[in-house]
TORLO-607715 format. One record per atom (N, C-alpha, C): residue in one letter; x, y, z. Coordinates in steps of 0.05 Angstrom, whole numbers, padded with zeros to 5 digits, always signed. Example, Ala and Ser with C-alpha at 12.3 -4.5 7.8 and 13.67 -1.06 7.14 Angstrom:
BEGIN
A+00264-00114+00156A+00246-00090+00156A+00264-00066+00156S+00257-00045+00142S+00273-00021+00143S+00258+00001+00157
END
This chain:
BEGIN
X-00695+00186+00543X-00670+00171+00540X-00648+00184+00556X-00633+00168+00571X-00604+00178+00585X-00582+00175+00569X-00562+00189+00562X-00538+00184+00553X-00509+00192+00566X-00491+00179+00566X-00477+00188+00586X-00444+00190+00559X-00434+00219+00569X-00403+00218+00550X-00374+00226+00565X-00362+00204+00562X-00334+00210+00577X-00310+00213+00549X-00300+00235+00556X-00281+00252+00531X-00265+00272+00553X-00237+00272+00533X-00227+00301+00542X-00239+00319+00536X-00255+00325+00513X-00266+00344+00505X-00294+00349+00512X-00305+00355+00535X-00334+00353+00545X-00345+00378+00533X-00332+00394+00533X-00344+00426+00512X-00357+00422+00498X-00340+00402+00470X-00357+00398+00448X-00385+00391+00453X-00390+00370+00473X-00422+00368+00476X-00437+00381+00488X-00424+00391+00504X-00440+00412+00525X-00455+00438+00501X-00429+00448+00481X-00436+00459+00466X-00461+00452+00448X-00456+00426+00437X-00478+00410+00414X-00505+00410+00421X-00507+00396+00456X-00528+00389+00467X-00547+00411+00477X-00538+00430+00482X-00548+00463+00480X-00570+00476+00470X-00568+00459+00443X-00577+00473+00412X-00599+00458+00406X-00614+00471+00396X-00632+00458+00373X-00651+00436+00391X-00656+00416+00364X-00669+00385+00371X-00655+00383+00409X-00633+00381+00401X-00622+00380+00427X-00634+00380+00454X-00635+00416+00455X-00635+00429+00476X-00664+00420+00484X-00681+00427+00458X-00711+00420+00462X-00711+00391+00478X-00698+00374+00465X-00707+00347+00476X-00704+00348+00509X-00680+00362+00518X-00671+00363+00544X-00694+00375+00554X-00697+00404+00548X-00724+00419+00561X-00756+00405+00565X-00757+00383+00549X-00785+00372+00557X-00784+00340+00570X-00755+00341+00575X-00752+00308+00586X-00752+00291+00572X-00741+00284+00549X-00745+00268+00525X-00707+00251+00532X-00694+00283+00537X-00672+00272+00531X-00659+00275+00560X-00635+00255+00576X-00621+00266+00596X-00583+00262+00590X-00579+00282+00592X-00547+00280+00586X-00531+00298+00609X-00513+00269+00611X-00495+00270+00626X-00455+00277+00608X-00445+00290+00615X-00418+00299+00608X-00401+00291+00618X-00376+00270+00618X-00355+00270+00645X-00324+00281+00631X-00315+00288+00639X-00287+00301+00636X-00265+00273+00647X-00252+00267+00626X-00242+00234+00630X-00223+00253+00648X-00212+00278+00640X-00187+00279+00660X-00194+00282+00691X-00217+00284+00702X-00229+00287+00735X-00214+00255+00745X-00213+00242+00721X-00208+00214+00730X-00177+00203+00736X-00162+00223+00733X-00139+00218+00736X-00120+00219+00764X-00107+00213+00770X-00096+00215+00798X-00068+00225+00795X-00047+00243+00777X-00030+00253+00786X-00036+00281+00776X-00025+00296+00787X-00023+00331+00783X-00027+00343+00754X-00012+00329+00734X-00019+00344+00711X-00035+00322+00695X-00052+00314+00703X-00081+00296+00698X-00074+00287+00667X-00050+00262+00668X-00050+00246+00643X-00073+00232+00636X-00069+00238+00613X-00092+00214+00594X-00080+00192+00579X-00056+00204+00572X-00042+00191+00550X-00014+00168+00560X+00003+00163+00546X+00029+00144+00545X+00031+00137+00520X+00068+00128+00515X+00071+00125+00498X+00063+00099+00492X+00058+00086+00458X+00052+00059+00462X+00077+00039+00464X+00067+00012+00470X+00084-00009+00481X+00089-00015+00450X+00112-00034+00447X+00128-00042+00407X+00129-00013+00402X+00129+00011+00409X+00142+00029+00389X+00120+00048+00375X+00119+00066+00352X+00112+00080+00332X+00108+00102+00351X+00095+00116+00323X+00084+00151+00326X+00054+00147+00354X+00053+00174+00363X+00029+00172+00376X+00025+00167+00398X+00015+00175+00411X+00004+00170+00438X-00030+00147+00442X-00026+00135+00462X-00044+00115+00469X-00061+00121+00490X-00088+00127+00492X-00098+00135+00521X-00097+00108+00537X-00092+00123+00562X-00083+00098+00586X-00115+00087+00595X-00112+00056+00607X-00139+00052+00610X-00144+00059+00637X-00132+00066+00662X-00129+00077+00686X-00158+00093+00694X-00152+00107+00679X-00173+00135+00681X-00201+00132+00666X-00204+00109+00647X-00233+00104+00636X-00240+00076+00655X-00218+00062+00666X-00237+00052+00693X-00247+00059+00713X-00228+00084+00725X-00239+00100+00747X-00271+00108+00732X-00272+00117+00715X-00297+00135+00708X-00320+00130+00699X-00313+00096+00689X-00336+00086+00679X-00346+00065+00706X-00326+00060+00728X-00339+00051+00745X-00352+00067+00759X-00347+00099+00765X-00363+00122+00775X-00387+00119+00764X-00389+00130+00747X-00414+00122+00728X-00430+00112+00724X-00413+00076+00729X-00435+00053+00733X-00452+00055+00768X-00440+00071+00780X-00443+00068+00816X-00466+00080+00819X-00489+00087+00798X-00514+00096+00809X-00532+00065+00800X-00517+00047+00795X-00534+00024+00785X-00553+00022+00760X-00549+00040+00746X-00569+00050+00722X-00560+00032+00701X-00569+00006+00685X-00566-00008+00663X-00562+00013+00648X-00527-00001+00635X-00516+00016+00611X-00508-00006+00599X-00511+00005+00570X-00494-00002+00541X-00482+00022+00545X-00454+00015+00533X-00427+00021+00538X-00417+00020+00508X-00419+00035+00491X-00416+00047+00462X-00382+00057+00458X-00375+00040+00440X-00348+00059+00443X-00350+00057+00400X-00350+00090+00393X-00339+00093+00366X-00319+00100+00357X-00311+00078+00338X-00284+00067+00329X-00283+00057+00295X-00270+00064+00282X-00271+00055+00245X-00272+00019+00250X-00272+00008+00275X-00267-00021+00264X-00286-00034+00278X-00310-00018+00283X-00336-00022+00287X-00361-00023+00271X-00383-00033+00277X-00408-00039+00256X-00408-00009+00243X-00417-00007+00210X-00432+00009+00202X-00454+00015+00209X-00455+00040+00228X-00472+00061+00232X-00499+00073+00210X-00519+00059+00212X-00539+00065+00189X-00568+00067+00200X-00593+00090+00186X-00615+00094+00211X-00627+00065+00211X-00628+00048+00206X-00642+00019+00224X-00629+00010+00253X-00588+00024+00261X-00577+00014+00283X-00589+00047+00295X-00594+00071+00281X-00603+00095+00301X-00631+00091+00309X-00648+00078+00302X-00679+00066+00303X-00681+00038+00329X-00662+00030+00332X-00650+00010+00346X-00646+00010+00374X-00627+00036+00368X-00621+00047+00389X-00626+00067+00412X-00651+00074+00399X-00676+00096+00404X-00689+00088+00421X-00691+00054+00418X-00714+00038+00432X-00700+00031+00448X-00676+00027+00452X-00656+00021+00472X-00671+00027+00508X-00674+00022+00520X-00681+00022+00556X-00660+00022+00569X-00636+00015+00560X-00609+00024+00572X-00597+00047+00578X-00584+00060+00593X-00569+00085+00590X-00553+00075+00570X-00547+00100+00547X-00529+00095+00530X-00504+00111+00538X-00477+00091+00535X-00455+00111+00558X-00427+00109+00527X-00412+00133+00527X-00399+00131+00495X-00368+00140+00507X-00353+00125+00500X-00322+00121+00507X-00312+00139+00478X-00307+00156+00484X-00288+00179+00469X-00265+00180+00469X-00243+00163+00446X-00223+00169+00451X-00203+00193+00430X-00187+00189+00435X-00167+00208+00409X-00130+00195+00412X-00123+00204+00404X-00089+00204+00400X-00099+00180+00378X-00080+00161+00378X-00073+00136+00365X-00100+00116+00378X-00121+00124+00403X-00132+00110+00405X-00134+00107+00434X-00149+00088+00449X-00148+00073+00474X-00140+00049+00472X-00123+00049+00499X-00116+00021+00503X-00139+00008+00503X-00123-00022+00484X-00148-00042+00476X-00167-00060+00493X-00151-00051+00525X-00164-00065+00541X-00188-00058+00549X-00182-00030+00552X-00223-00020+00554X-00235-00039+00535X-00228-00036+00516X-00249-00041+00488X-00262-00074+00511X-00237-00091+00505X-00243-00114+00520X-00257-00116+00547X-00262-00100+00570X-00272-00110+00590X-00299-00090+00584X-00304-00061+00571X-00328-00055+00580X-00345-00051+00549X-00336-00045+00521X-00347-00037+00497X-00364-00065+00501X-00398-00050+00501X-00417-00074+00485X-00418-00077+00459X-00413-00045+00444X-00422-00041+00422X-00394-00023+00406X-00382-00028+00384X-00372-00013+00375X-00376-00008+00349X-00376+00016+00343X-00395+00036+00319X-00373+00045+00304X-00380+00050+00277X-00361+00063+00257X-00382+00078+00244X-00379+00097+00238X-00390+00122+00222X-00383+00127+00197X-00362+00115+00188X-00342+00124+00160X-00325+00107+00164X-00313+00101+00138X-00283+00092+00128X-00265+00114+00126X-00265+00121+00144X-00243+00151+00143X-00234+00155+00171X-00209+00183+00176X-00196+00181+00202X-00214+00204+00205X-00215+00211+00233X-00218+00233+00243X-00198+00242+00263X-00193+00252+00284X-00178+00269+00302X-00184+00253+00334X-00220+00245+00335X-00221+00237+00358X-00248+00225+00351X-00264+00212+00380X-00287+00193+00377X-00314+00220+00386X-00308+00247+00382X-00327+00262+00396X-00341+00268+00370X-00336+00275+00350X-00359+00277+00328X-00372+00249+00328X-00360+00227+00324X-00374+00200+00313X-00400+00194+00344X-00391+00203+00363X-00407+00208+00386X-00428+00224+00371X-00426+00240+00372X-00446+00267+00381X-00476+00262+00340X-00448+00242+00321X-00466+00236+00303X-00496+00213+00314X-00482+00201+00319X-00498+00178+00332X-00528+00186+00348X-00516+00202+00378X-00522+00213+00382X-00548+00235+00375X-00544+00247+00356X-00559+00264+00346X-00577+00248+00321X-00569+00228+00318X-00597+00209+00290X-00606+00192+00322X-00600+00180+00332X-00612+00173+00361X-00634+00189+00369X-00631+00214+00385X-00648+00241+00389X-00666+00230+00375X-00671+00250+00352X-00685+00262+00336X-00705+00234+00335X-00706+00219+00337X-00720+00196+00327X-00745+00196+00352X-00727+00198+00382X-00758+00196+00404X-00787+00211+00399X-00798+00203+00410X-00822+00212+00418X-00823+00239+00433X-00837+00265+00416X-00831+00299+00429X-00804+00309+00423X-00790+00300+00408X-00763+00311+00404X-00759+00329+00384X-00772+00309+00364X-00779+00331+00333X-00809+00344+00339X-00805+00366+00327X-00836+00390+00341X-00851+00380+00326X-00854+00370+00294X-00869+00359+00270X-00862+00334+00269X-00869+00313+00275X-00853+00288+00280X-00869+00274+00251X-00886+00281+00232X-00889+00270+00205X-00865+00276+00189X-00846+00299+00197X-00824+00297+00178X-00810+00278+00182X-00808+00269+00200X-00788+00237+00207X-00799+00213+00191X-00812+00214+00180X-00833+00189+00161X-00819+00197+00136X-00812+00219+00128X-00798+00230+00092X-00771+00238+00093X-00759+00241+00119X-00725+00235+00118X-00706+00215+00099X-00691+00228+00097X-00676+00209+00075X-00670+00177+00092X-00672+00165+00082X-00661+00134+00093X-00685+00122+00113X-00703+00137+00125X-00727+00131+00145X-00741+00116+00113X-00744+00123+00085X-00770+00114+00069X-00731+00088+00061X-00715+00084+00076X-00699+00064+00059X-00687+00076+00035X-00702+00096+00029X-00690+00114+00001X-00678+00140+00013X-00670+00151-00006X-00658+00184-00004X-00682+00200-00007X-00676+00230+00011X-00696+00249+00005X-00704+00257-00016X-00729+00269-00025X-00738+00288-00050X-00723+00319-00045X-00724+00332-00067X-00716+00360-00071X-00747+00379-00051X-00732+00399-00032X-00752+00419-00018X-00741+00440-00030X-00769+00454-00032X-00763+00484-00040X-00783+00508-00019X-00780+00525-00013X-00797+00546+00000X-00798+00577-00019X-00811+00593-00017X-00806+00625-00024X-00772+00630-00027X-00781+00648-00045X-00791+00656-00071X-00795+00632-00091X-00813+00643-00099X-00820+00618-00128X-00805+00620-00147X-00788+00642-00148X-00766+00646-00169X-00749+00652-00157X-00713+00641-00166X-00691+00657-00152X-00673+00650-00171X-00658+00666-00179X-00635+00662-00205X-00647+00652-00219X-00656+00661-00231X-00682+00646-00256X-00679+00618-00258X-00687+00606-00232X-00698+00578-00224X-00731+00581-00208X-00740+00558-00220X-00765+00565-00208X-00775+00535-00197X-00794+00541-00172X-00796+00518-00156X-00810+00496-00178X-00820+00480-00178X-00834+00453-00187X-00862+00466-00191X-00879+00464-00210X-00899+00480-00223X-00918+00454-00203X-00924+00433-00191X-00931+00418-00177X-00941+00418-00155X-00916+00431-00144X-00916+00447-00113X-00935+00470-00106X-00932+00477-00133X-00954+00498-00113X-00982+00496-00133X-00996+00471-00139X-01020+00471-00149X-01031+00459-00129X-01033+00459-00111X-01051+00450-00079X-01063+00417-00088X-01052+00407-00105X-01054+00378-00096X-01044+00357-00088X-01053+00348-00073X-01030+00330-00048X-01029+00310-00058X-01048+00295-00070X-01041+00274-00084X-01013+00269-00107X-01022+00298-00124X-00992+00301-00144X-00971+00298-00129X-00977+00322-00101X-00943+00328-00091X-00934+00305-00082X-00950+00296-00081X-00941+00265-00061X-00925+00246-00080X-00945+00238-00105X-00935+00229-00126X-00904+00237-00146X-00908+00264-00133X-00876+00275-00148X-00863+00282-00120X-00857+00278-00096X-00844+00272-00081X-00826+00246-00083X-00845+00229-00077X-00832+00202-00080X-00820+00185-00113X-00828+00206-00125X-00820+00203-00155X-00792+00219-00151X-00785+00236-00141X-00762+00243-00135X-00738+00239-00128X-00748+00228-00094X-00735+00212-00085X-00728+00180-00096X-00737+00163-00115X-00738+00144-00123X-00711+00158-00149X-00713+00177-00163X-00690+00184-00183X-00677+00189-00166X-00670+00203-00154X-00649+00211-00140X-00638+00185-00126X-00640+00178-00116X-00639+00146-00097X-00622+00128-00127X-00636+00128-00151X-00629+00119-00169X-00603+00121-00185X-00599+00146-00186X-00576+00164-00195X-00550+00167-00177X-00551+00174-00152X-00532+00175-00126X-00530+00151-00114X-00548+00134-00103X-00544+00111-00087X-00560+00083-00100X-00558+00082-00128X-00577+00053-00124X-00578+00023-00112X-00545+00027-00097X-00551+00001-00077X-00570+00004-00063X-00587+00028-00047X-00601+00024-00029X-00627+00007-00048X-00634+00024-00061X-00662+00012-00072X-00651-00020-00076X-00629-00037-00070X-00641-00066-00067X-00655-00081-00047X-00651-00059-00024X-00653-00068-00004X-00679-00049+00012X-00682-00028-00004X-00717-00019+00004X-00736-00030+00002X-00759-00024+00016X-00786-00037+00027X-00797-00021+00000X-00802-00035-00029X-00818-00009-00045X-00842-00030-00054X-00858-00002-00059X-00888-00014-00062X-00888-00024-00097X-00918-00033-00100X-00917-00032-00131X-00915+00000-00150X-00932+00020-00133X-00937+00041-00144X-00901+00049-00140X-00884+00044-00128X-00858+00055-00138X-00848+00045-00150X-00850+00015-00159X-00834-00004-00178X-00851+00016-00200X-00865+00019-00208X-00877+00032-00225X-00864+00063-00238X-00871+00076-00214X-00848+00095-00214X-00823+00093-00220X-00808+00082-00213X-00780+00060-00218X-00780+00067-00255X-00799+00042-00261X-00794+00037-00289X-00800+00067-00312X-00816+00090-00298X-00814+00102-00314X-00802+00127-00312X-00780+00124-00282X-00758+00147-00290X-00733+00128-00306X-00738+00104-00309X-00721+00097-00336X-00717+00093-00355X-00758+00093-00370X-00757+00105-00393X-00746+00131-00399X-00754+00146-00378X-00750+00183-00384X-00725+00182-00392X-00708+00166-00368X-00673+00174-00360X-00659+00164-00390X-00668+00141-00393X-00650+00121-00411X-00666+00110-00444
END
């Protein structure tokens, strides 16, 4: 997969993409990332980004000047892009649009803004896609990037080293994860699941997804209207609510 990010803040990814899932994905060719520094794109001396807005208020507006220079740079190797810009007044962000987007054959290219925002005109001539992550503010579009981003990753082919854990991720089964435990079998006089460590896979399996189905139940039961569940979990279902209720 190619991804391409234009931000004042190119550190932050340079930093992110470094690490981990990341770095791995880069090291075996899974992943290619590109960084641009919106301010290279500017043409006077102390390399504005910003202006005040037109009608008035608080805040600064990024100018669209400098994300045309850069996203036409960008576009000038001819490489098919989707053109991602994340913003609160964009689709909810959920793993079926990160599963989506995985499969994507496009370069994926992500318009980062901050202050009060970008002028609306980018949005209009180049956003294919705009993404929301939360009903909440943040500071700038480089976390809601680098979120995306990173449930994107993790999903290719060679990215994750154990790629069966991607099958029991929370929201991959439509439901929330089960409770993991590792060593010590005791810690603050808590002790792991007497289950877990009787070497049968069938149980663990059975009290995995018995888990995740309460939990899912208790924290999120909108999802379970809309999960793929078998009979053996409607089953399950009904009798963590004898237990519960």
């Amino acid at each position: 997969m190619h991804i391409a990010v234009l931000s004042i803040l190119p550190e932050v990814f340079s930093a992110y993409l470094g690490q981990g899932i990341m770095r791995v994905a880069g090291e075996k060719g899974v992943l290619k990332a590109d960084v641009y520094n919106l301010r290279d794109f500017t043409s006077d001396r102390h390399r504005t980004v910003d202006d005040t807005p037109y009608g008035g208020g608080p805040g600064m507006v990024m100018k669209p000047e400098p994300f045309d220079e850069a996203i036409r740079h960008i576009k000038s190797d001819g490489i098919d892009t989707l053109t991602i810009m994340p913003t609160p007044q964009g689709r909810s962000f959920d793993q079926s649009m990160a599963e989506k987007l995985s499969k994507e054959g496009r370069r994926l290219l992500f318009l980062c803004g901050r202050y009060e925002g970008i002028d609306d005109r980018v949005r209009q001539v180049y956003a294919d896609e705009e993404i929301s992550v939360g009903d909440y503010v943040l500071s700038g579009a480089e976390l809601p990037a680098l979120v995306i981003i990173d449930a994107v990753v993790r999903l290719l082919p060679g990215a994750v080293g154990d790629e069966r854990s991607l099958d029991e991720e929370s929201f991959s089964w439509g439901i929330l994860d089960y409770s993991h435990y590792t060593r010590p079998p005791q810690w603050q006089g808590l002790s792991v699941p007497e289950v877990l460590l009787s070497g049968n896979h069938r149980q663990i399996q059975l009290w995995r997804r018995k888990e995740a189905l309460k939990r899912t139940l208790k924290r999120r039961p909108d999802l379970l209207e809309k999960a793929h569940l078998s009979d053996e979990d409607l089953k399950l279902l009904e009798s963590i609510k004898e237990e519960e209720y």
